[in-house]
Backbone as JSON, one array per atom type, in Angstrom:
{
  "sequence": "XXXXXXXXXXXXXXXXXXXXXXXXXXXXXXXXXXXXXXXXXXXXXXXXXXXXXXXXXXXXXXXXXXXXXXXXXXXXXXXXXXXXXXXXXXXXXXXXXXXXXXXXXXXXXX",
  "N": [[-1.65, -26.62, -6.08], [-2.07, -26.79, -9.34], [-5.24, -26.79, -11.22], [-6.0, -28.21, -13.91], [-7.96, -27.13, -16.9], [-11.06, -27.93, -18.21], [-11.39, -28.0, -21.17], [-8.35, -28.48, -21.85], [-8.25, -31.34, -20.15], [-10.47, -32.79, -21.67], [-9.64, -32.58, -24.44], [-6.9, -34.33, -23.79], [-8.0, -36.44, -22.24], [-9.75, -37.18, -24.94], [-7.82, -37.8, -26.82], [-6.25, -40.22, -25.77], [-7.88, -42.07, -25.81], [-8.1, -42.29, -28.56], [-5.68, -42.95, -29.32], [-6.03, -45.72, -28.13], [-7.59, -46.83, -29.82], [-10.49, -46.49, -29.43], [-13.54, -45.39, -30.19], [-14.76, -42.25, -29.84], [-16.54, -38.99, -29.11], [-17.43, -35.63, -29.01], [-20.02, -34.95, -27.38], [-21.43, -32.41, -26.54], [-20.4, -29.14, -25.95], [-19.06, -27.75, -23.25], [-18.0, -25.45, -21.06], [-14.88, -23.94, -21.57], [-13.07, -23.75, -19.71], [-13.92, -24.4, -16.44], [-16.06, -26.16, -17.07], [-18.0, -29.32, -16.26], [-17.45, -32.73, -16.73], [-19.28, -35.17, -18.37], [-19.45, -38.68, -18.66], [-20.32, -40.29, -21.29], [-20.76, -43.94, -22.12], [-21.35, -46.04, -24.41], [-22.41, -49.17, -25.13], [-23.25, -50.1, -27.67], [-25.28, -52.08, -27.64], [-28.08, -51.09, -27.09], [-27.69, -50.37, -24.26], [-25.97, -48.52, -22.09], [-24.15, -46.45, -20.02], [-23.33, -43.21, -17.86], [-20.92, -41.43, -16.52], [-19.47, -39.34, -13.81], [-17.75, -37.49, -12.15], [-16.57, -37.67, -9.27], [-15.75, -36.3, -5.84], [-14.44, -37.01, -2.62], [-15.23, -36.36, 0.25], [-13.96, -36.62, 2.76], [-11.1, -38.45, 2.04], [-10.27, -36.9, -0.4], [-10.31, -38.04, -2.16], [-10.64, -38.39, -6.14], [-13.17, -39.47, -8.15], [-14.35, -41.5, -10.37], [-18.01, -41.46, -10.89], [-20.91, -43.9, -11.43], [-23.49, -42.3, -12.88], [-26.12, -42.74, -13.78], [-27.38, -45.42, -15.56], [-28.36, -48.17, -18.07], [-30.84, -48.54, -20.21], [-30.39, -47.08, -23.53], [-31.77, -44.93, -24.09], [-32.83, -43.89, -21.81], [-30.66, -43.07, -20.14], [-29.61, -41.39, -21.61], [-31.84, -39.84, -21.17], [-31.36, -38.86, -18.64], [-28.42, -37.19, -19.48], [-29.3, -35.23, -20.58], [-31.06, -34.04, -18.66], [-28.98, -33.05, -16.88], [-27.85, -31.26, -18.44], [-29.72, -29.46, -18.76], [-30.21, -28.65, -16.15], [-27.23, -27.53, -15.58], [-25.99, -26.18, -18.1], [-23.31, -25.3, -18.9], [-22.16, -27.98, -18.99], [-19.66, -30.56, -20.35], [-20.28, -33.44, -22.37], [-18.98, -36.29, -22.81], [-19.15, -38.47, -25.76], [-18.59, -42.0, -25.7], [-18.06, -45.32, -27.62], [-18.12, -48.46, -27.45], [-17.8, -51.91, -27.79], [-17.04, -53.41, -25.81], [-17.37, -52.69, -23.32], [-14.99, -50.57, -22.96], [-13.46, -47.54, -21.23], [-11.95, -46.54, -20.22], [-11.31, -44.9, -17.91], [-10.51, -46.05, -15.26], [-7.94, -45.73, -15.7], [-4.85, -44.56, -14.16], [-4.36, -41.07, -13.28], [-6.79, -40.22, -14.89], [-8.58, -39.0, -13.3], [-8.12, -36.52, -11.76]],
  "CA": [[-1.64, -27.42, -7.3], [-2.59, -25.87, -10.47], [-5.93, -27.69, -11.82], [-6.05, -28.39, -15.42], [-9.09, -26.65, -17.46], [-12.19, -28.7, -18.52], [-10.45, -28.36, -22.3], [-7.61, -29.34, -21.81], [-8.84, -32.17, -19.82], [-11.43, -33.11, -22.64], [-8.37, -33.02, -25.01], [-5.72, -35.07, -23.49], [-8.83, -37.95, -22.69], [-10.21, -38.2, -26.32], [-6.47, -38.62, -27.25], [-5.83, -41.36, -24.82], [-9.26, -42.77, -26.68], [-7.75, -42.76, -29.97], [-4.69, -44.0, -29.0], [-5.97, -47.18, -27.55], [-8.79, -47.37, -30.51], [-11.98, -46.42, -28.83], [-14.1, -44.32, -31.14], [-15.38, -41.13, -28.69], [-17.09, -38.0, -29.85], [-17.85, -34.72, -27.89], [-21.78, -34.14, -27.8], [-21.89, -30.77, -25.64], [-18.79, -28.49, -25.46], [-19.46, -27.09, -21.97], [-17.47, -23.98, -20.34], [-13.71, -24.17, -21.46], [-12.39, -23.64, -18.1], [-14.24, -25.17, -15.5], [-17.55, -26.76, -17.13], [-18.19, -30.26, -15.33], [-17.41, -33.54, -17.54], [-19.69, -35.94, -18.06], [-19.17, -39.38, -19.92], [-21.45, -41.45, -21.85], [-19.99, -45.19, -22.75], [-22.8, -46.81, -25.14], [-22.01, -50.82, -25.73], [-23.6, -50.83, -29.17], [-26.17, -52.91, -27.9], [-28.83, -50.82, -26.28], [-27.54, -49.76, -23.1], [-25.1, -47.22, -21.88], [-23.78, -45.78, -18.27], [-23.06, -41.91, -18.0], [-19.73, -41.43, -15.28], [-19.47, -38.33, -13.51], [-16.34, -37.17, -11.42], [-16.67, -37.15, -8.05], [-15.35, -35.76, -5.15], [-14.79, -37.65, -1.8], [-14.47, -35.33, 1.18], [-13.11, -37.55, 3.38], [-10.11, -38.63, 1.49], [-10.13, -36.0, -0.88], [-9.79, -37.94, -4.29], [-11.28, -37.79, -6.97], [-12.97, -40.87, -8.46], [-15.13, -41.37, -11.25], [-18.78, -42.7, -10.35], [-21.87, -44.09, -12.17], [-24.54, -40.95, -13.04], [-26.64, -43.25, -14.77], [-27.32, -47.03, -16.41], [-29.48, -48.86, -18.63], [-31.34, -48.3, -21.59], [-28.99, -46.24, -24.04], [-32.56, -43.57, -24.12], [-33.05, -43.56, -20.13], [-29.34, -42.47, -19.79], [-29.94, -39.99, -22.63], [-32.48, -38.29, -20.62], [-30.37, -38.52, -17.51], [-27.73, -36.46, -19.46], [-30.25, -33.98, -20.75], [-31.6, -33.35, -17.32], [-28.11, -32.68, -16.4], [-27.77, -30.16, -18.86], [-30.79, -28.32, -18.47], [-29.46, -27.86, -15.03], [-25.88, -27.22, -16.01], [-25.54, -25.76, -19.53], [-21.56, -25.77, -19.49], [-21.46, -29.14, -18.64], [-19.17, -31.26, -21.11], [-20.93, -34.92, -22.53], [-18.56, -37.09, -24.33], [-20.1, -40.26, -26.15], [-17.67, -42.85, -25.93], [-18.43, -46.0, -27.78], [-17.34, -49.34, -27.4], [-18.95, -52.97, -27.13], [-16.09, -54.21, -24.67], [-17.08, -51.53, -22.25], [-13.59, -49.96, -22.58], [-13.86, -46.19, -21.16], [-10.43, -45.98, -19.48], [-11.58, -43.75, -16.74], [-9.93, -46.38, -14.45], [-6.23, -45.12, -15.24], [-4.19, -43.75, -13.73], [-4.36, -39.91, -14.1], [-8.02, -39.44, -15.13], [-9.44, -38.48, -12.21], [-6.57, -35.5, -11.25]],
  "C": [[-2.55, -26.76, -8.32], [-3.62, -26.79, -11.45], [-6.22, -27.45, -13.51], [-7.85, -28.11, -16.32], [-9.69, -27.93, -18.04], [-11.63, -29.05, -20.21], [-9.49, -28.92, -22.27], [-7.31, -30.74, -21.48], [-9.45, -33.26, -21.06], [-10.43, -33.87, -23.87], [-7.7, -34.16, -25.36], [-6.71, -36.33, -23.59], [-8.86, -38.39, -23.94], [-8.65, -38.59, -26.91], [-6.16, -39.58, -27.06], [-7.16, -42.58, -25.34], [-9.22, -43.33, -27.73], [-6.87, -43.43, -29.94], [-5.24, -45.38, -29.04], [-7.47, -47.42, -28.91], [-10.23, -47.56, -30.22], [-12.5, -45.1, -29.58], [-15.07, -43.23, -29.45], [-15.75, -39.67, -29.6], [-17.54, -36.65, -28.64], [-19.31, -34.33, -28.61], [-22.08, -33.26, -27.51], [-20.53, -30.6, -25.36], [-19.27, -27.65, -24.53], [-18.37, -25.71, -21.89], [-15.58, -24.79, -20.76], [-12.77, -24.39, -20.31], [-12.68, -24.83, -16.73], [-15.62, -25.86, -16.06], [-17.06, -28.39, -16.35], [-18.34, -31.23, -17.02], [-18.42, -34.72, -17.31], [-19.62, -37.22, -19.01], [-19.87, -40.83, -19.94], [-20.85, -42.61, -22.28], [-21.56, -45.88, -22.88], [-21.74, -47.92, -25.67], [-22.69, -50.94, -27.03], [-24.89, -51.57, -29.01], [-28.13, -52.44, -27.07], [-29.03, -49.93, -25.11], [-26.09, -49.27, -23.05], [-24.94, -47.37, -20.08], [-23.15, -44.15, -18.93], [-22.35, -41.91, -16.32], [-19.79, -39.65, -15.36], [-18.31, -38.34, -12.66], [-16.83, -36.61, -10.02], [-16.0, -36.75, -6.69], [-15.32, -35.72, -3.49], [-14.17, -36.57, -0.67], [-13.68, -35.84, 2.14], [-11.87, -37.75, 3.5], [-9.4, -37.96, 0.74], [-9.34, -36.59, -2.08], [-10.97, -38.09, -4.9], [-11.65, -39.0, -7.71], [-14.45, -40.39, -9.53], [-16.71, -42.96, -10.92], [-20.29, -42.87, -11.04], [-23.18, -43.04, -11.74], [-25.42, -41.75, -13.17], [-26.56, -44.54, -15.52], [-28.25, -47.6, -16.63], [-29.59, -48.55, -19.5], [-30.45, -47.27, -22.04], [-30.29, -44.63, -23.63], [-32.61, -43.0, -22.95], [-31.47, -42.85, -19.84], [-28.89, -41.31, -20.42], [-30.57, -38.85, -21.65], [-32.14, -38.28, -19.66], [-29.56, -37.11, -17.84], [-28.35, -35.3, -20.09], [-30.56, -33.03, -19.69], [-30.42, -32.79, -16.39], [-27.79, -31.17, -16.87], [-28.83, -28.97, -18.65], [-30.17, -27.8, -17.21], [-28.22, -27.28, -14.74], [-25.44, -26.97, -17.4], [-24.14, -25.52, -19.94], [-21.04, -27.01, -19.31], [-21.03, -30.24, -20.29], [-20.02, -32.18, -21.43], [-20.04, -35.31, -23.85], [-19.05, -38.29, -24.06], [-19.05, -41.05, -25.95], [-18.32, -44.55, -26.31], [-17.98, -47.4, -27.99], [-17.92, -50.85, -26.98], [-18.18, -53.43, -26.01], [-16.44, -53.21, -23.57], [-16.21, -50.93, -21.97], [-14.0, -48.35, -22.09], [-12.36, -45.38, -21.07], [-10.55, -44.62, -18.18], [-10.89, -44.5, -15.38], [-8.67, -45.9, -14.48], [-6.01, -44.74, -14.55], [-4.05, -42.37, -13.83], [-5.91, -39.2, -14.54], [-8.83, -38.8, -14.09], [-8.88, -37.22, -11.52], [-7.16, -34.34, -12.44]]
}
């Protein structure tokens, strides 16, 4: 199976973002290819969660699982400390008071 680049990836999401009316923004453009996605959903009111894509050996899918939650700043320097350690890694903002992210679909995790 032929895995789909970190761009293209990045892409197709914020599309699927606009579509449904969720304002999203890319804060770090990581490695076109393979950089590692990471995604910030800030409620407007403070606090945030940062989702990371993970990788169950077990079962062998692919599920998206909380990096990070709380204060919008504490989840900030979560995804800082990510980068320092991973400098191609993606960070899109996604912002939304309903908590919408859409990382449950169908499809995002593939």
């Amino acid at each position: 199976m032929t895995r789909l680049t970190a761009k293209f990836w990045v892409q197709a999401y914020m599309a699927r973002l606009e579509f449904s009316g969720i304002p999203a923004y890319v804060i770090s453009h990581g490695d076109d290819t393979a950089g590692a996605v990471l995604i910030k959903l800030a409620t407007l009111d403070g606090q945030a969660q940062a989702f990371q894509r993970s990788f169950d050996l077990m079962s062998g899918a692919r599920k998206w699982v909380v990096l990070s939650e709380g204060a919008e700043a504490d989840v900030d320097a979560a995804l800082r400390r990510q980068q320092e350690f991973d400098p191609d890694i993606w960070v899109i903002e996604v912002e939304d008071r309903q908590g919408r992210h859409l990382l449950d679909e169908p499809d995002l995790c593939d």
